[in-house]
N, C-alpha and C positions, 0 to 999 in steps of 0.2 A: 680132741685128745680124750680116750677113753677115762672112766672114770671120775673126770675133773665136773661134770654137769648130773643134775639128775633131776625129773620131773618134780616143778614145786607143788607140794602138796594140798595148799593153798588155792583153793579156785577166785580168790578173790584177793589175792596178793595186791593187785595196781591197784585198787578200790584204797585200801585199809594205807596208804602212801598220801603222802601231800607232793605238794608241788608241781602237779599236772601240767600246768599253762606255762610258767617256767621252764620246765624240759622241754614240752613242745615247741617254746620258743628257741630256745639250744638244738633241739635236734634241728630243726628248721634251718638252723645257719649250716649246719654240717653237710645239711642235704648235698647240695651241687658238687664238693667232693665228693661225697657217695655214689654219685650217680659222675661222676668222671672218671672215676676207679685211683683216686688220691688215696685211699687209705688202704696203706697192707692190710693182708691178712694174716697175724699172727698166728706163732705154734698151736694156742687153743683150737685153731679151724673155725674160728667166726668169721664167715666168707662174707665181707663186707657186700661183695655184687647181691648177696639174696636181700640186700635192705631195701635194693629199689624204686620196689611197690612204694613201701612207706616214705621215700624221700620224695617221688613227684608226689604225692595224695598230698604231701604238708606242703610242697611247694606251690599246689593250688589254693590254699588257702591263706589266710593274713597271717602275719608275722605274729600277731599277740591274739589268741582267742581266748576262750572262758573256759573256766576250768572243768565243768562238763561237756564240754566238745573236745578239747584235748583226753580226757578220758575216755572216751568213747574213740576216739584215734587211737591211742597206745592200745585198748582192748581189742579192738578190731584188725589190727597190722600184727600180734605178738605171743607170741605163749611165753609161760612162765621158766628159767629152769634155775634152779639153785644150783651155784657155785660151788665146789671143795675145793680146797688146799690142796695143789700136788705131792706126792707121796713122800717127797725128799724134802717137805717144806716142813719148819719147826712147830708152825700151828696148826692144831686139827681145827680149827675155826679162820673165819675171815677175821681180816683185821683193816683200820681205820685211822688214818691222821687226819689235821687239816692242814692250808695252806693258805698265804693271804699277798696282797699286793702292799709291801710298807708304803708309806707317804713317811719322805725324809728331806732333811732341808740339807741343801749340797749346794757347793763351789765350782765355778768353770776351772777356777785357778788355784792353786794350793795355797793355803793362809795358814796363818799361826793356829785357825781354829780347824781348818777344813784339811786333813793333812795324812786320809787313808782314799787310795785311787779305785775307778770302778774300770776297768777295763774295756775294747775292745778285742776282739777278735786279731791274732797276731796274724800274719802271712804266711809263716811257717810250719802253723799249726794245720792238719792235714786231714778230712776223715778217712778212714780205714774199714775194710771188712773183711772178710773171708780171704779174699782171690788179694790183696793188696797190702796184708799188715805184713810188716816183716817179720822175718823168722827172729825169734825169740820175744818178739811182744807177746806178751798175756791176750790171750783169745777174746778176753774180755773188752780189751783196749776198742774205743772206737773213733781216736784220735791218736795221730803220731804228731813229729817234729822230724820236719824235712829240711835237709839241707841243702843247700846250693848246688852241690854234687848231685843228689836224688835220694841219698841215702836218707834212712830213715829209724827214729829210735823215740820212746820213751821220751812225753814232753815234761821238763820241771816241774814239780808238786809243789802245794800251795809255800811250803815253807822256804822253796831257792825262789819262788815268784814274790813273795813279800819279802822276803832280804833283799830285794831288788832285780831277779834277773831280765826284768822288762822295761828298767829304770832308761830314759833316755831316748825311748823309739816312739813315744808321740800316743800313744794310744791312750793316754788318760780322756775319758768320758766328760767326768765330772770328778770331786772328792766331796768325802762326809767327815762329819767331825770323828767318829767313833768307829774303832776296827771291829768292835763287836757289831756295832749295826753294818758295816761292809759286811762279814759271814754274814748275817741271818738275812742279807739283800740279796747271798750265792745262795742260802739255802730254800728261800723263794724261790730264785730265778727270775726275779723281775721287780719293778720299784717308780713311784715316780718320786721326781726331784723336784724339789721349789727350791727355786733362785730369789737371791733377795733383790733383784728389780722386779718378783712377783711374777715373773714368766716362770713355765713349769716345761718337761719333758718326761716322757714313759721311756725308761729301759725294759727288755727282755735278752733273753736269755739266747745266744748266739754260738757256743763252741762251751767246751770242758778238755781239760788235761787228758782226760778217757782214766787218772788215776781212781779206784772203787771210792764208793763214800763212806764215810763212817761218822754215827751219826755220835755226836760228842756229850751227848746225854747219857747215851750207855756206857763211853767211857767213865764218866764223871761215880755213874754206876757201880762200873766194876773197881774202880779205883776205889771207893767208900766214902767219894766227899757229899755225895747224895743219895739219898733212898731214890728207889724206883718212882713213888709218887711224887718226889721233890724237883726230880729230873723233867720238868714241861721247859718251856721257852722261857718265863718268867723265873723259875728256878734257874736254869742257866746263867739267865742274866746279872742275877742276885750276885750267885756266887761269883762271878768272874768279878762282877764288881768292888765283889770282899777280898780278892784276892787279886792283883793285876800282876802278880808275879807270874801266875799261872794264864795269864790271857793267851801268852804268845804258844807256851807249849800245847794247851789243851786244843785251839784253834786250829795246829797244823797238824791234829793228830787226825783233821780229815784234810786227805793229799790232794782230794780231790780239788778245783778252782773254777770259777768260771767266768766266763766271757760274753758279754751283753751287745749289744745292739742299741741304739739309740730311735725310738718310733714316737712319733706326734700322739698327745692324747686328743681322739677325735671328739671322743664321747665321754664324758668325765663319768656318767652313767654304767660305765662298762667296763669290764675287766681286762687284764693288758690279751696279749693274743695267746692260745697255747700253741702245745706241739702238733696241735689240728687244723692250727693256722687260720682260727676264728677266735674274736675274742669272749673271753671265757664268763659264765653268769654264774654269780654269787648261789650258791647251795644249791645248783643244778649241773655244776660241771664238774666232771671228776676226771682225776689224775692213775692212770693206770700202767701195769708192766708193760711196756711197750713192745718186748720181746716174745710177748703170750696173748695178748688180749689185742683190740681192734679199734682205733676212734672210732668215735660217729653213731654208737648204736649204746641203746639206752639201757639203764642198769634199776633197781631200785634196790636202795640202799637203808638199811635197820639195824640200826644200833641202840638196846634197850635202856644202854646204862650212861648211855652221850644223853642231856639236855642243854641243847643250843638256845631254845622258845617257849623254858617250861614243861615241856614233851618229849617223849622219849624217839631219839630221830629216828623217822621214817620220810624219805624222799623218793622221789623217781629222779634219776640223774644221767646227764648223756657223756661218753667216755670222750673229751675234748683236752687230755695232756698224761705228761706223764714227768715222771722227775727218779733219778740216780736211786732214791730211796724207797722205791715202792716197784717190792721187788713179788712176784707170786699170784696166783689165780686170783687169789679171794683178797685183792690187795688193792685198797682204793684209797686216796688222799683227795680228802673234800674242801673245791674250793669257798672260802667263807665270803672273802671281799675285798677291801682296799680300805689300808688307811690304820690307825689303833687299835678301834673297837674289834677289825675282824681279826686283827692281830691278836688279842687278848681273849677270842673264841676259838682261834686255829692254833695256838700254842699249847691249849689243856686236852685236844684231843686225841688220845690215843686208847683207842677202844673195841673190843672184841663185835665185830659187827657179821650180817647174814649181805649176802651180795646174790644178787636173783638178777640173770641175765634176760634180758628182751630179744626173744628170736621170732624171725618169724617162722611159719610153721615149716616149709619146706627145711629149714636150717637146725630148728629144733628137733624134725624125724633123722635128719642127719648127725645130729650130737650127742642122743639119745635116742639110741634105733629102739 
């Protein structure tokens, strides 16, 4: 897409990054989609097939190397090119959240304590696109509600689904004590549960209403109960807690809902799966517009004024999910990890960052004649 890339000016942009061997390791899982042609090629024109070369080269080598042979990898497969913001987009810079896997303690069964449900995927719920949504859904929609006729319309938004309109049809998961930790387990997209006979299960993230998100920070925002800086996750939490009058309205003011999937944790080491269908590594996998940009192909990501380690963040990272709210070119949601701690590092991020794509060179004379 013309305009959106332009040669980084930086000849030594991958050098001045950490996380080398990390992303090597991530790109490395992604490879064998790369190289089966799993991953579209979004609007951008990051033609996933030119990755190739680079996904057998990793696939001959070990899964974890050192972080001078992973750079010396990314150097030798990639040229630089920085990112803009497309034209219609509100920032002239990139921009930066984070995202994390909560660890919450949940019920098979509903109890006095355990008494907000995590859902399944309904049967009526339907994906949609171009050639199949009906006439008058929103273009946007990428899920309908079908009915037994064939007909097809707009599925209930979060607030007729928590009045109950899925009360009764079996699809409870698990329950959590807290409807506030339900939303920030939808705004994940994933979670694991401990059971109090000490068995545990990994949810991810399976279907959505197709209603848009809206992220309830900037409500809180615009309404005045928060400043902008006050508006992170822990601020949310604050206030909802100050106020439980306001839980129920502020919560459906995003329509959006969603629907999980129940998956084994194989590897307590590792992050649940994303939408690349690998599971995802702690400050190497990043979360992008799924509609513009490409799994599977590596980013390095700078944000001068985020310190997550003391240091001002500079990662190499490979594009392995994407989520409702990270919406634009230069638009990346960084995963942190599983559990409190990376909760309470992916809650404060919201930060003007630089986003420098990894092409290789045929793909780079192409994006950048």
């Amino acid at each position: 897409m013309r305009g959106v890339f332009r040669t980084e000016p930086d000849a030594d942009a991958i050098k001045k990054v950490a996380g080398h061997a990390a992303a090597f390791s991530a790109f490395r899982a992604s490879a064998p989609a790369l190289l089966e042609g799993h991953y579209a090629t979004g609007r951008l024109g990051i033609d996933a097939a030119l990755y190739g070369d680079a996904a057998r080269d990793a696939l001959r080598r070990p899964d974890r190397i050192g972080e001078a042979e992973a750079l010396s990898f990314f150097e030798r497969h990639f040229r630089c090119l920085s990112v803009m913001p497309l034209e219609d987009e509100a920032r002239s810079t990139g921009f930066v959240t984070g995202y994390y896997e909560p660890e919450v303690a949940a019920s098979r069964v509903p109890t006095d304590s355990f008494r907000h449900p995590l859902y399944a995927r309904p049967t009526d719920l339907v994906a949609v696109d171009d050639v199949t949504r009906p006439a008058g859904l929103d273009k946007g929609f990428t899920f309908a509600r079908r009915f037994s006729c064939g007909l097809m319309t707009d599925y209930p938004d979060r607030a007729a689904i928590e009045a109950g309109f899925l009360k009764g049809r079996g699809l409870e998961i698990a329950y959590v004590r807290d409807e506030v930790e339900a939303f920030f387990i939808h705004v994940q997209g994933s979670a694991r549960l401990r059971f109090a006979d000490g068995t545990a299960t990994r949810i991810g993230y399976a279907a959505k209403t197709g209603h848009p998100f809206t992220a309830i920070g900037r409500v809180l925002v615009e309404t005045g109960a928060l400043t902008l800086a006050e508006a992170d996750m822990d601020g949310i939490r604050d206030y909802l807690a100050k106020h439980p009058d306001q839980v129920r309205p502020v919560l459906d003011r995003n329509r959006s809902f969603i629907f999980f999937a129940e998956r084994p944790i194989d590897d307590a080491e590792t992050g649940p799966v994303g939408a690349a269908t690998v599971p995802l590594t702690p400050l190497a996998s990043l979360a992008v517009d799924r509609e513009l940009a490409t799994f599977g192909v590596p980013y390095l990501v700078t944000a001068p004024e985020l310190h997550l380690d003391g240091a001002p963040f500079a990662r190499l990272m490979i594009a392995q999910d994407t989520g409702s709210a990270i919406v634009g070119a230069a638009r990346g949601d960084i995963f942190v990890g599983s559990g409190a701690a990376a909760g309470r590092g992916a809650g404060r991020i919201r930060h003007e960052a630089h986003l420098t794509l990894l092409a290789p060179p045929a793909l780079a004379a192409r994006l950048v004649p």
